[in-house]
matplotlib code that plots the C-alpha trace (Angstrom):
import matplotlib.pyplot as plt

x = [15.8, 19.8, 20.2, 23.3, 20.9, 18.4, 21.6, 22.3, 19.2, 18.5, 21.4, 21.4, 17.5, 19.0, 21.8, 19.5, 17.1, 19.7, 20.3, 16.0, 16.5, 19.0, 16.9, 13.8, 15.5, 17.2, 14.1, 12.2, 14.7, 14.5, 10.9, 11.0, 13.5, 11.0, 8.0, 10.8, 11.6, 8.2, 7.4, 10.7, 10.1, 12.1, 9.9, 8.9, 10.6, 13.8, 16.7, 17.9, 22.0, 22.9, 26.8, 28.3, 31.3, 34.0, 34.8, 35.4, 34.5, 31.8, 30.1, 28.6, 26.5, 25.8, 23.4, 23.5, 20.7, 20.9, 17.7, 16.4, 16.5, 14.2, 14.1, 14.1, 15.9, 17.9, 17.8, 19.1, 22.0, 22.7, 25.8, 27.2, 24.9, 23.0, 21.3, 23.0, 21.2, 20.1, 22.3, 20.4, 23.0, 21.2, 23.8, 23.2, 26.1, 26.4, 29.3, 31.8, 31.3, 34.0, 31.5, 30.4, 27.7, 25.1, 23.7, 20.6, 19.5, 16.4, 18.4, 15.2, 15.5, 14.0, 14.1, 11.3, 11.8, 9.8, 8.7, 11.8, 12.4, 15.5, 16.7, 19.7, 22.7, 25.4, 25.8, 29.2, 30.6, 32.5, 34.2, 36.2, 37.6, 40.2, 43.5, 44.0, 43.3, 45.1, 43.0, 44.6, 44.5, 41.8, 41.8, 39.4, 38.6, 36.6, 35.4, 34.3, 30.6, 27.9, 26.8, 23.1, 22.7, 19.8, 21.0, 24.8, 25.5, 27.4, 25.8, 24.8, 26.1, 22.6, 23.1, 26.9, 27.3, 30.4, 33.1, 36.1, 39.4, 40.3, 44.1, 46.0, 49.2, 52.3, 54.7, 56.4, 54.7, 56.1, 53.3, 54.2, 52.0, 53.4, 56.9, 58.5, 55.9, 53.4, 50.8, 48.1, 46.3, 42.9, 43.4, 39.9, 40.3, 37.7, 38.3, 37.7, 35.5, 38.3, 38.9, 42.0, 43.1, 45.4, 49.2, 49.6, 48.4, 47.3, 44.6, 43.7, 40.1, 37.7, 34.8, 31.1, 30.1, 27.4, 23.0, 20.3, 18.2, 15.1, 16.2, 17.0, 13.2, 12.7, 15.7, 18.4, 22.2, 25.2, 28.3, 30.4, 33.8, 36.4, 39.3, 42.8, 44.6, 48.0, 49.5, 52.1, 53.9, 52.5, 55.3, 57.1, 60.6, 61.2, 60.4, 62.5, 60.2, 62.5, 61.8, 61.3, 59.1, 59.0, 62.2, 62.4, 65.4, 67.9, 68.7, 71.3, 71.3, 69.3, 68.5, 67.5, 63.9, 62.8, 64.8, 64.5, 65.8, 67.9, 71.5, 71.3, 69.6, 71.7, 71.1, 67.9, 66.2, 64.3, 60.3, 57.9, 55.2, 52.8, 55.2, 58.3, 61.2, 61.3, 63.4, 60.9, 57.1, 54.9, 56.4, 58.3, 61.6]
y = [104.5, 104.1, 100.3, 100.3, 101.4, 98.7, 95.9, 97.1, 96.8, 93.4, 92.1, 94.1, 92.0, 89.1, 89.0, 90.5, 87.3, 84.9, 85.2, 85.2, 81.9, 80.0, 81.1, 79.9, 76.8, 76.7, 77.6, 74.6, 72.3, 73.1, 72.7, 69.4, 68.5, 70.0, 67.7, 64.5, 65.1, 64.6, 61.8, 59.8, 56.8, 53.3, 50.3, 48.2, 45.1, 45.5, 42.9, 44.3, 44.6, 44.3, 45.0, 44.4, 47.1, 47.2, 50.1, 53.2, 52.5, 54.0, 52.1, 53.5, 51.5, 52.9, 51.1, 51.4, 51.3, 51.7, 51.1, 48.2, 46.5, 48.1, 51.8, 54.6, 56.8, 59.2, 62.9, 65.9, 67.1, 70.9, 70.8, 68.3, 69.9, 66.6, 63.5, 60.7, 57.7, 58.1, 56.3, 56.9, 56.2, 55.8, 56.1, 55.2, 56.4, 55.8, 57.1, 55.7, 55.3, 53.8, 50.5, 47.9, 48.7, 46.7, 48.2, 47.4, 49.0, 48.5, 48.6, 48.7, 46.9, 49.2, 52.7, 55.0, 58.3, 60.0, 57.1, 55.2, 52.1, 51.0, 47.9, 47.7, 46.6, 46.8, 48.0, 49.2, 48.8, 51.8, 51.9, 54.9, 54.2, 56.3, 55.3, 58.4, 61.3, 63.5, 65.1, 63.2, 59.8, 58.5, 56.3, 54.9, 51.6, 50.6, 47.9, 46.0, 45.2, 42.7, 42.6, 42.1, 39.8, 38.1, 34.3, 32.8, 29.7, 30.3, 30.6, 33.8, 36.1, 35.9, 32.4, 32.4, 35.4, 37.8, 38.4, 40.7, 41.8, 45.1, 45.8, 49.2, 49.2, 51.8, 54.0, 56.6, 59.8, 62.1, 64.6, 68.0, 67.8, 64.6, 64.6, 61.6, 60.4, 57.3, 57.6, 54.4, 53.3, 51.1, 48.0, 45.2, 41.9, 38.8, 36.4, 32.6, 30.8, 31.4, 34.9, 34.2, 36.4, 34.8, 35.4, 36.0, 39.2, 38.0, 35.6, 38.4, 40.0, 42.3, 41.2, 40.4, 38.5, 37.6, 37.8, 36.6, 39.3, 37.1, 35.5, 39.4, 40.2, 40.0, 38.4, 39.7, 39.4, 39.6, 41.5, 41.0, 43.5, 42.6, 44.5, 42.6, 42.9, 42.9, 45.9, 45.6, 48.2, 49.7, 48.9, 45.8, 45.1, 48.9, 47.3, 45.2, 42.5, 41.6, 40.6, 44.0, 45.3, 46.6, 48.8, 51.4, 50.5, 53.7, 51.9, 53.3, 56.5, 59.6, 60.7, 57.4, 58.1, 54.1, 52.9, 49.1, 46.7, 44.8, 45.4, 46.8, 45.4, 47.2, 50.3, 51.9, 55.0, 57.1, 58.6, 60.7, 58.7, 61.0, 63.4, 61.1, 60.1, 56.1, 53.4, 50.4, 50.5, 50.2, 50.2, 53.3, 52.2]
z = [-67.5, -68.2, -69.1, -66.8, -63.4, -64.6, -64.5, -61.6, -59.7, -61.0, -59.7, -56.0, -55.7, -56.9, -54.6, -51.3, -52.3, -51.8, -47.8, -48.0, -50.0, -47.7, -44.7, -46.1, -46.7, -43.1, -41.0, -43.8, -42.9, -39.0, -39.2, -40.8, -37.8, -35.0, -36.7, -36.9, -33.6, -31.9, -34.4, -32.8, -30.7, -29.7, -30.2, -27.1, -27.4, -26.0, -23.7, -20.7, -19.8, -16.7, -16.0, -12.8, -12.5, -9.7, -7.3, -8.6, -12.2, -14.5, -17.6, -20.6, -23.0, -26.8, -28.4, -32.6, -34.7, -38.3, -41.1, -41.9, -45.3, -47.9, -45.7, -47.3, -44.5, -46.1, -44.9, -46.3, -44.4, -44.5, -43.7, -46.0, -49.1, -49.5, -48.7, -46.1, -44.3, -40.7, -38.2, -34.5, -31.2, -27.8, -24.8, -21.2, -18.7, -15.3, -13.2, -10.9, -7.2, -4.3, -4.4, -6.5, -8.8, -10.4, -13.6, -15.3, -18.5, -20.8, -24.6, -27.3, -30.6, -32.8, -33.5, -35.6, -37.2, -39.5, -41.6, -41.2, -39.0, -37.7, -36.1, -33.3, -34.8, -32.2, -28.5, -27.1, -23.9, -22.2, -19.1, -17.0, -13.9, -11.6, -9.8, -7.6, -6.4, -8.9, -11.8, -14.3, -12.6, -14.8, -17.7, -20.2, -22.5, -25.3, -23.7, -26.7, -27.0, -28.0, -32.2, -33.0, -36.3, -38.2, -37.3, -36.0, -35.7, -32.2, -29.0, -28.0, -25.8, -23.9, -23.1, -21.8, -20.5, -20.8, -18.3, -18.5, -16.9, -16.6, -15.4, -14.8, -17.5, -15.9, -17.6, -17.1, -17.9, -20.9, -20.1, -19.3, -15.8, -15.1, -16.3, -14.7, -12.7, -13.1, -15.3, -16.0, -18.9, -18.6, -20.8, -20.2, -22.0, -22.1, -19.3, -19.1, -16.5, -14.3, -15.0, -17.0, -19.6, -22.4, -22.0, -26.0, -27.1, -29.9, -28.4, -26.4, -27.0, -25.8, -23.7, -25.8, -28.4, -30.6, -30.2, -32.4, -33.1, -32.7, -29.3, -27.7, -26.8, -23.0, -22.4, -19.9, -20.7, -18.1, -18.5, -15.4, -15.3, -12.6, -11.7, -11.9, -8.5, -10.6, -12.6, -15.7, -17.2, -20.7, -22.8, -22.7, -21.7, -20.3, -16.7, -14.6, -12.2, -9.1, -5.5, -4.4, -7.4, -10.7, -11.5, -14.6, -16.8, -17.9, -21.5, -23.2, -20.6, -18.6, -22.2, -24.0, -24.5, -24.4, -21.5, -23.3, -20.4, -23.4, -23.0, -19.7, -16.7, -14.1, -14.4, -13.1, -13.5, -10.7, -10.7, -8.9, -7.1, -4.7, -4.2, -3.4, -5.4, -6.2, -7.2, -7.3, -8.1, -6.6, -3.3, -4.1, -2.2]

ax = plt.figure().add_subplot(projection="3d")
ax.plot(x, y, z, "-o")
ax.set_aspect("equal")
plt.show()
């Protein structure tokens, strides 16, 4: 046989093995997911979270759970060529409606997969809420969220509760679809006993706090969201407040693309609100 057809062959098996190899090693690695997968459970201590949302606002809740000290949870990851440690999110969503809704939902503590045990670390707080009717009148806030620790020497968020204020924030809308309309941002801050929000941005934080791990089983924990019955513009010092409303300021001119009040509070520019051409928000005119 001519020692050049032998090379040859050698390598054509070699190089025909290797898409054989990688599938062995795909359908190996989907079979070891398929076996994880039914092994998967959430332990059965858990604390129930119970948000009260206003009209026309939806709440999502993520609930984190990464391995406890000592695990061995790592898992080969195809995609990355190697092994990374588990990291398991459980989500609960629950969309708007035009009333008041009272959500309840059972968050576990501990999550097992596969010979690895995780403990909740974190939940998240999600809310989405609409302003219109138009299919871009929505808005969205990471709405802070509650951490889960060993031991804290504050109180927890299971014994005082957790309230927040969620206010609409204007501007004038650079969007192609919107161009020169009003356009709203979702912006929820922690409120006070009397549902204050701090006037300094910097003392300004997102609703939640802090749980003892140990103190979480059974217990329920409150998470009341209210919506402010004031707007404010987005942006600071770009809106005028007077008698009549809030008017856009025209800056330095039509194509100054700030419009800073500073310099100039006389002279005003115009926007589109449902259709109509305005002067003052959000009265129109």
């Amino acid at each position: 046989m001519n020692r050049h057809f032998f090379s040859y062959s050698v390598r054509s098996v070699f190089f025909l093995a290797l898409p054989l190899m990688g599938a062995c090693s795909w359908a190996g690695q989907m079979v070891k997911d398929s076996v994880e997968g039914v092994t998967s459970n959430y332990g059965s201590e858990h604390f129930t979270l119970v948000a009260i949302v206003p009209p026309n606002f939806g709440f999502t809740s993520k609930a984190q759970y990464s391995p406890k000290e000592g695990q061995d949870c790592e898992v080969y990851s195809p995609g990355l060529g190697g092994s990374v440690t588990r990291q398991q999110q459980k989500s609960n969503k629950t969309l708007a409606k035009s009333t008041e809704q009272t959500i309840s939902t059972e968050i576990p503590l501990e999550y097992h997969i596969a010979g690895c045990s995780m403990e909740l670390t974190r939940v998240n707080y999600e809310v989405d809420a609409t302003y219109g009717n138009g299919i871009w009148d929505d808005g969205l806030d990471h709405a802070g969220g509650l951490a889960i620790v060993g031991k804290t020497s504050t109180k927890t968020s299971s014994e005082t509760g957790q309230r927040g204020l969620c206010t609409w924030l204007f501007q004038l809308s650079t969007a192609k679809a919107k161009k020169g309309g009003i356009e709203k941002i979702l912006s929820c801050n922690a409120a006070d006993e009397k549902w204050q929000v701090p006037e300094n941005k910097r003392e300004r934080r997102k609703p939640g706090g802090v749980a003892e791990r140990s103190a979480l089983p059974g217990k329920v924990i409150k998470l009341e969201l209210r919506q402010s019955s004031e707007e404010r513009p987005a942006i600071g010092d770009t809106w005028l407040k007077l008698p009549e409303g809030w008017k856009p300021c025209l800056g330095k001119g039509v194509n100054d693309p700030y419009g800073f009040c500073r310099g100039n509070t006389k002279d005003f520019r115009t926007f589109k609100l449902n259709g109509r051409e305005c002067t003052v928000y959000p009265s129109c005119n």
